[in-house]
N, CA, C and O atoms as a printed pandas DataFrame, in Angstrom:
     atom_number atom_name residue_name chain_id  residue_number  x_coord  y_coord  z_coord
0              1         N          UNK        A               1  102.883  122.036  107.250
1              2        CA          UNK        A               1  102.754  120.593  107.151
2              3         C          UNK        A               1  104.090  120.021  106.665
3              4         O          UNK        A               1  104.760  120.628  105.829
4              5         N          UNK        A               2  104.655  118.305  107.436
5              6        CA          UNK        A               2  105.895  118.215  106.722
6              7         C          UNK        A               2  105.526  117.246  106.031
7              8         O          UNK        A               2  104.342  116.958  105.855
8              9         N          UNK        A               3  106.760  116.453  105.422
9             10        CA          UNK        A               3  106.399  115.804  103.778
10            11         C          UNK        A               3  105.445  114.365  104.444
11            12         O          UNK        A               3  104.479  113.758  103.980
12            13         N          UNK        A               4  106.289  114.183  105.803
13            14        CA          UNK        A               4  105.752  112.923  106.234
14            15         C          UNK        A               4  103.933  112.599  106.494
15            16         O          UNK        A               4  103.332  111.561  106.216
16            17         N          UNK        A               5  103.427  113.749  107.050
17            18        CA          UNK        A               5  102.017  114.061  107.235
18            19         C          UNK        A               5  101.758  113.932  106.014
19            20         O          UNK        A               5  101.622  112.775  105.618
20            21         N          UNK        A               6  101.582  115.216  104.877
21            22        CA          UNK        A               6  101.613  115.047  103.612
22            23         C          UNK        A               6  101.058  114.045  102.781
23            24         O          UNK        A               6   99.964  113.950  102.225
24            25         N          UNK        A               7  102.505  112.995  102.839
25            26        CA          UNK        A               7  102.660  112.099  101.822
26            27         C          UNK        A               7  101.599  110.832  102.521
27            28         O          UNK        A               7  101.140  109.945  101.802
28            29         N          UNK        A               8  101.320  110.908  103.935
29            30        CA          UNK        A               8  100.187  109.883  104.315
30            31         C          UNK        A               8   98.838  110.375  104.058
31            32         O          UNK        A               8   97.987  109.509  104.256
32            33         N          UNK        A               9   98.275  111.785  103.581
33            34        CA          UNK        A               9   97.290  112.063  103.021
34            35         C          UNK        A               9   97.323  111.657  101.720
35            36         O          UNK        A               9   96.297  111.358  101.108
36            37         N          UNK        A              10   98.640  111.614  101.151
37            38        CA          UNK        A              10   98.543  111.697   99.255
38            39         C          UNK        A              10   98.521  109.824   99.246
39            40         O          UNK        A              10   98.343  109.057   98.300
40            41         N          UNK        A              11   98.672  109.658  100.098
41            42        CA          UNK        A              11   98.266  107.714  100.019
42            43         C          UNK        A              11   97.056  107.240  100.672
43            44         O          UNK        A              11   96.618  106.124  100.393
44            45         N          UNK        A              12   96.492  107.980  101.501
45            46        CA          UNK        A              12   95.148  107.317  101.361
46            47         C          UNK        A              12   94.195  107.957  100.362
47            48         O          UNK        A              12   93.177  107.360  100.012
48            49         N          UNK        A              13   94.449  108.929   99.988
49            50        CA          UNK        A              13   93.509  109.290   98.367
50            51         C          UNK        A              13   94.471  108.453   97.583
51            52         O          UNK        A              13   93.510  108.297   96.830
52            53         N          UNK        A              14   95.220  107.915   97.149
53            54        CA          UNK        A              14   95.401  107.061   96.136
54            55         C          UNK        A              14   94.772  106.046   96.009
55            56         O          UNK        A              14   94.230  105.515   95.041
56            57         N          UNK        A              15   94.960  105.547   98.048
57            58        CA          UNK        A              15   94.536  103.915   97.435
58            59         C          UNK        A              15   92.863  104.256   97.062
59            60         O          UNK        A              15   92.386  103.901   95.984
60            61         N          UNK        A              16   92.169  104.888   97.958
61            62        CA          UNK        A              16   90.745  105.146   97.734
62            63         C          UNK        A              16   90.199  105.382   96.032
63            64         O          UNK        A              16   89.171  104.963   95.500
64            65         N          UNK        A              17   91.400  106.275   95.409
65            66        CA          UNK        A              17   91.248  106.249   94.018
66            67         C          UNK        A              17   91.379  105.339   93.051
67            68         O          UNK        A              17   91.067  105.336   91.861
68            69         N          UNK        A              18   92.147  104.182   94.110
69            70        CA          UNK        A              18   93.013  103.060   92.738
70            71         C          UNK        A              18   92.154  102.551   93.265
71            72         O          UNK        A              18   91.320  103.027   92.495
72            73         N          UNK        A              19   91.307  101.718   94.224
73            74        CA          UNK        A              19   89.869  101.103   94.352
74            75         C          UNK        A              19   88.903  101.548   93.581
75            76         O          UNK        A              19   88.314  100.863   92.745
76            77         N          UNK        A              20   88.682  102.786   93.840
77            78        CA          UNK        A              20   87.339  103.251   92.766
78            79         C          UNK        A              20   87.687  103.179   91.327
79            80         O          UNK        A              20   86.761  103.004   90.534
80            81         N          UNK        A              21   88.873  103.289   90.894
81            82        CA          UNK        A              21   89.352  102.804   89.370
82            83         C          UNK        A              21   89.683  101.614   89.212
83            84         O          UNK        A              21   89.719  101.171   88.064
84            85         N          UNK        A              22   89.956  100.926   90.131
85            86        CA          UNK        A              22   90.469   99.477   89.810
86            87         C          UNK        A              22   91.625   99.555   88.991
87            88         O          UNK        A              22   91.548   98.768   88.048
88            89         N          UNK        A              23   92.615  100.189   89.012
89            90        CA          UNK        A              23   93.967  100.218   89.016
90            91         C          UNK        A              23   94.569  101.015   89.862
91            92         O          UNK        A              23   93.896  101.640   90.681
92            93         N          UNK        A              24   96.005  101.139   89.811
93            94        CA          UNK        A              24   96.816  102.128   90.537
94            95         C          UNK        A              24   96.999  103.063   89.582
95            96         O          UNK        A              24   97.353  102.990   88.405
96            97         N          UNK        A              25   96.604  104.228   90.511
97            98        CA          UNK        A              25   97.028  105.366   89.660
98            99         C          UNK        A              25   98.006  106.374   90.365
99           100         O          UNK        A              25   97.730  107.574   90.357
100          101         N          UNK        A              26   98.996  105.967   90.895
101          102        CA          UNK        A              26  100.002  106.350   91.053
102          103         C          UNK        A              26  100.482  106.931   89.228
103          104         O          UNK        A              26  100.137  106.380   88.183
104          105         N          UNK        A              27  101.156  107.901   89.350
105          106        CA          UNK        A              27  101.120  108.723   88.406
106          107         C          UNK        A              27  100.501  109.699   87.502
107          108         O          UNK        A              27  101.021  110.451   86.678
108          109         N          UNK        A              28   99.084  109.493   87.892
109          110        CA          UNK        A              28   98.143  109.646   87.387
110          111         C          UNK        A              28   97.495  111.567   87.697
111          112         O          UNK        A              28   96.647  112.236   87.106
112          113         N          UNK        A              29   98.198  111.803   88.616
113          114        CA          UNK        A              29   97.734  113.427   89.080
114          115         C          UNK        A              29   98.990  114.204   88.406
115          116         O          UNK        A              29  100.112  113.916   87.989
116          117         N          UNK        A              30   98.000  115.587   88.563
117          118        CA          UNK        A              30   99.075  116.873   87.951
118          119         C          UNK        A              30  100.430  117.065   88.487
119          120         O          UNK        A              30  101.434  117.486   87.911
120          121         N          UNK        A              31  100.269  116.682   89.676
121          122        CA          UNK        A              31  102.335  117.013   90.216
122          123         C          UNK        A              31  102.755  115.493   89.807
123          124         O          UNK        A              31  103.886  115.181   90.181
124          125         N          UNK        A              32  102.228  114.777   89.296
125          126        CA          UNK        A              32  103.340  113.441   89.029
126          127         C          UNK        A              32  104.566  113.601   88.079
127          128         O          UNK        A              32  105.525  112.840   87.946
128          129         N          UNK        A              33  104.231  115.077   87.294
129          130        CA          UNK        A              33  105.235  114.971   86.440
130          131         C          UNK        A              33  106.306  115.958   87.110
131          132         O          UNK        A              33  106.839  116.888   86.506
132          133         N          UNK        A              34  106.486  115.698   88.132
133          134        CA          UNK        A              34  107.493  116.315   89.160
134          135         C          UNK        A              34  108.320  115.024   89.842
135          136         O          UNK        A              34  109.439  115.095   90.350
136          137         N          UNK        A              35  107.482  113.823   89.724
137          138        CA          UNK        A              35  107.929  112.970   90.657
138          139         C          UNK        A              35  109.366  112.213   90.093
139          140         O          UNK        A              35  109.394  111.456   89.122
140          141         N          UNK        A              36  110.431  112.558   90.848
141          142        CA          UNK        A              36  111.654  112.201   90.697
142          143         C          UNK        A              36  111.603  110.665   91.337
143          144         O          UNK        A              36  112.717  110.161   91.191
144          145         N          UNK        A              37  110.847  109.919   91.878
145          146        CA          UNK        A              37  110.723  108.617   92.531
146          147         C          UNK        A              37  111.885  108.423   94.351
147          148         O          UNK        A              37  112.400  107.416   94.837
148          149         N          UNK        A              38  111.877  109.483   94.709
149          150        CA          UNK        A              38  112.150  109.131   95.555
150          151         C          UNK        A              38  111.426  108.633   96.412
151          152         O          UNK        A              38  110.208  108.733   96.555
152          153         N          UNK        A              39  112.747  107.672   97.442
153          154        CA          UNK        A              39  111.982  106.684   98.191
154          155         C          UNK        A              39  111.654  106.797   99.606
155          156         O          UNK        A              39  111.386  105.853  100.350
156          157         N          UNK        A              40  111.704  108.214   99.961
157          158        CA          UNK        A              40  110.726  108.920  101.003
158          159         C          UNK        A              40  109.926  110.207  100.707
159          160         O          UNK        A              40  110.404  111.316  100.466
160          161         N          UNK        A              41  108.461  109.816  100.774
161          162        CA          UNK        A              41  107.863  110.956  100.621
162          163         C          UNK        A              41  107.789  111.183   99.013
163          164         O          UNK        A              41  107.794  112.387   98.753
164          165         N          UNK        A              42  107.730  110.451   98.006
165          166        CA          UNK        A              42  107.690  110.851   96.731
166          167         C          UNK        A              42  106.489  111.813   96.138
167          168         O          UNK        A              42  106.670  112.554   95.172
168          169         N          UNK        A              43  105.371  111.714   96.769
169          170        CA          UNK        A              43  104.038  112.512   96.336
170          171         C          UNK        A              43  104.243  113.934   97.050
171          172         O          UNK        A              43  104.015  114.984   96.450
172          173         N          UNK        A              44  104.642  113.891   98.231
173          174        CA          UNK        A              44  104.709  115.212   99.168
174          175         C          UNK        A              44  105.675  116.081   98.434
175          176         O          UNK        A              44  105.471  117.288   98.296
176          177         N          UNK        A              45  107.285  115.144   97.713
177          178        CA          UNK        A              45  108.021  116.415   96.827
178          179         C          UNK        A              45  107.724  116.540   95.865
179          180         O          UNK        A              45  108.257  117.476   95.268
180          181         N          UNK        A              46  106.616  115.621   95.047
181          182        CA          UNK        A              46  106.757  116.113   93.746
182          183         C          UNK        A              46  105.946  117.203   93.725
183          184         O          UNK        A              46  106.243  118.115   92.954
184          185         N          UNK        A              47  104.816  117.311   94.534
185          186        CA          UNK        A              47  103.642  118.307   94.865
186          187         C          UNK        A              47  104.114  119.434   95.223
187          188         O          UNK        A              47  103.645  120.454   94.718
188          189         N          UNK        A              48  105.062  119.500   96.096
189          190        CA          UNK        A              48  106.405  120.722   96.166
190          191         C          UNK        A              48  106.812  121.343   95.479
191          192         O          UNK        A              48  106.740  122.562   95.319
192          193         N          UNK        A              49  107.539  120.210   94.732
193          194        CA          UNK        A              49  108.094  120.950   93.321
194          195         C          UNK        A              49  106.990  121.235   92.551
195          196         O          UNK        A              49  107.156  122.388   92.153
196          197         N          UNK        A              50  105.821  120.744   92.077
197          198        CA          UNK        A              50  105.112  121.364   91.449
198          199         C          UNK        A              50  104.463  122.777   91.596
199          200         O          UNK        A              50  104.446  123.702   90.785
200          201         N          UNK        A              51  103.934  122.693   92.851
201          202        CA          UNK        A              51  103.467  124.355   93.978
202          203         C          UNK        A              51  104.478  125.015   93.311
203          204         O          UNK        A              51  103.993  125.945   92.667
204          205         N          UNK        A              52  105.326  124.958   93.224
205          206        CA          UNK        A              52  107.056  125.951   93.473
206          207         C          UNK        A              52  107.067  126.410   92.136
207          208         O          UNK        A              52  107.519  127.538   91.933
208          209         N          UNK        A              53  106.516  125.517   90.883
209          210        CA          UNK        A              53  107.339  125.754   89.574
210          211         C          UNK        A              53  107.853  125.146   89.102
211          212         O          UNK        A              53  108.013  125.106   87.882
212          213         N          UNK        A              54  108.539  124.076   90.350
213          214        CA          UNK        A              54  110.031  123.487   89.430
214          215         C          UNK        A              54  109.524  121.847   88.938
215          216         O          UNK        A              54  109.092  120.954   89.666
216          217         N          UNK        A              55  109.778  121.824   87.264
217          218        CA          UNK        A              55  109.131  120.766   86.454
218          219         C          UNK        A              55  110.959  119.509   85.814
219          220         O          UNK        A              55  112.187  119.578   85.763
220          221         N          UNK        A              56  109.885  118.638   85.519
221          222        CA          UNK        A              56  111.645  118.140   84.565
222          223         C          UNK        A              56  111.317  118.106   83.375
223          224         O          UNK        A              56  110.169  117.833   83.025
224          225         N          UNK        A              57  112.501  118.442   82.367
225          226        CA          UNK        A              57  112.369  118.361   81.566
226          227         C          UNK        A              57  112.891  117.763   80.517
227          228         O          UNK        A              57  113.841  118.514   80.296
228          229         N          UNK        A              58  112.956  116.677   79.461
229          230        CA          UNK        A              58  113.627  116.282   78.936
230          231         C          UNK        A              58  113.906  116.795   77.674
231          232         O          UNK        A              58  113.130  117.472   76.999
232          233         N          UNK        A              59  115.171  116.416   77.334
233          234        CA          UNK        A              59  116.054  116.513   76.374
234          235         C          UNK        A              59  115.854  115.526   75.328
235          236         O          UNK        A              59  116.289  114.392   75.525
236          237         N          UNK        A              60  115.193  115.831   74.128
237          238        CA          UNK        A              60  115.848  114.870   73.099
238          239         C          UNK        A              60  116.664  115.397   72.015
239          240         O          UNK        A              60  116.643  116.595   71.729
240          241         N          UNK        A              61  117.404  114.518   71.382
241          242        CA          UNK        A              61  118.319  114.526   70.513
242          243         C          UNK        A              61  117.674  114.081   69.203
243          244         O          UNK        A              61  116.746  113.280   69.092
244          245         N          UNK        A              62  118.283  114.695   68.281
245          246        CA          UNK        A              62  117.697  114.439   66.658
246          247         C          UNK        A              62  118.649  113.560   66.202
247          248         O          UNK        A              62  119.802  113.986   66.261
248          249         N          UNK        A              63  118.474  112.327   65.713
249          250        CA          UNK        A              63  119.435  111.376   65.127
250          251         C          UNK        A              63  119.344  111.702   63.677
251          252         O          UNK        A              63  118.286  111.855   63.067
252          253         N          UNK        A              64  120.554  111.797   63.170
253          254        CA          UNK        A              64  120.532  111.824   62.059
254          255         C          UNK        A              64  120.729  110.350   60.821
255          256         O          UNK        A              64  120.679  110.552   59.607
């Protein structure tokens, strides 16, 4: 399957989900914390990267 097929399945379960919740829940699933926001196909790579392993991670700093 490519991202384009994909990412038109991962949008009609959204909107169907953000109706039945009455918000958008864009962000709201387990690979979102993959989603780098790109502006093709953002659900199809983050779901990628998630399948795969690959997460982000942030960095914080301790202020002194």
């Amino acid at each position: 399957m490519n991202f384009k097929t994909e990412q038109d399945q991962f949008d009609k379960i959204k909107w169907f989900d953000s109706m039945k919740a009455g918000k958008d829940m864009c962000g709201s699933y387990e690979f979102c914390g993959s989603c780098k926001g790109e502006w093709r196909y953002p659900c199809a790579r983050a779901a990628h990267r998630y399948q795969n392993g690959f997460i982000r991670l942030a960095v914080l700093r301790k202020q002194n």
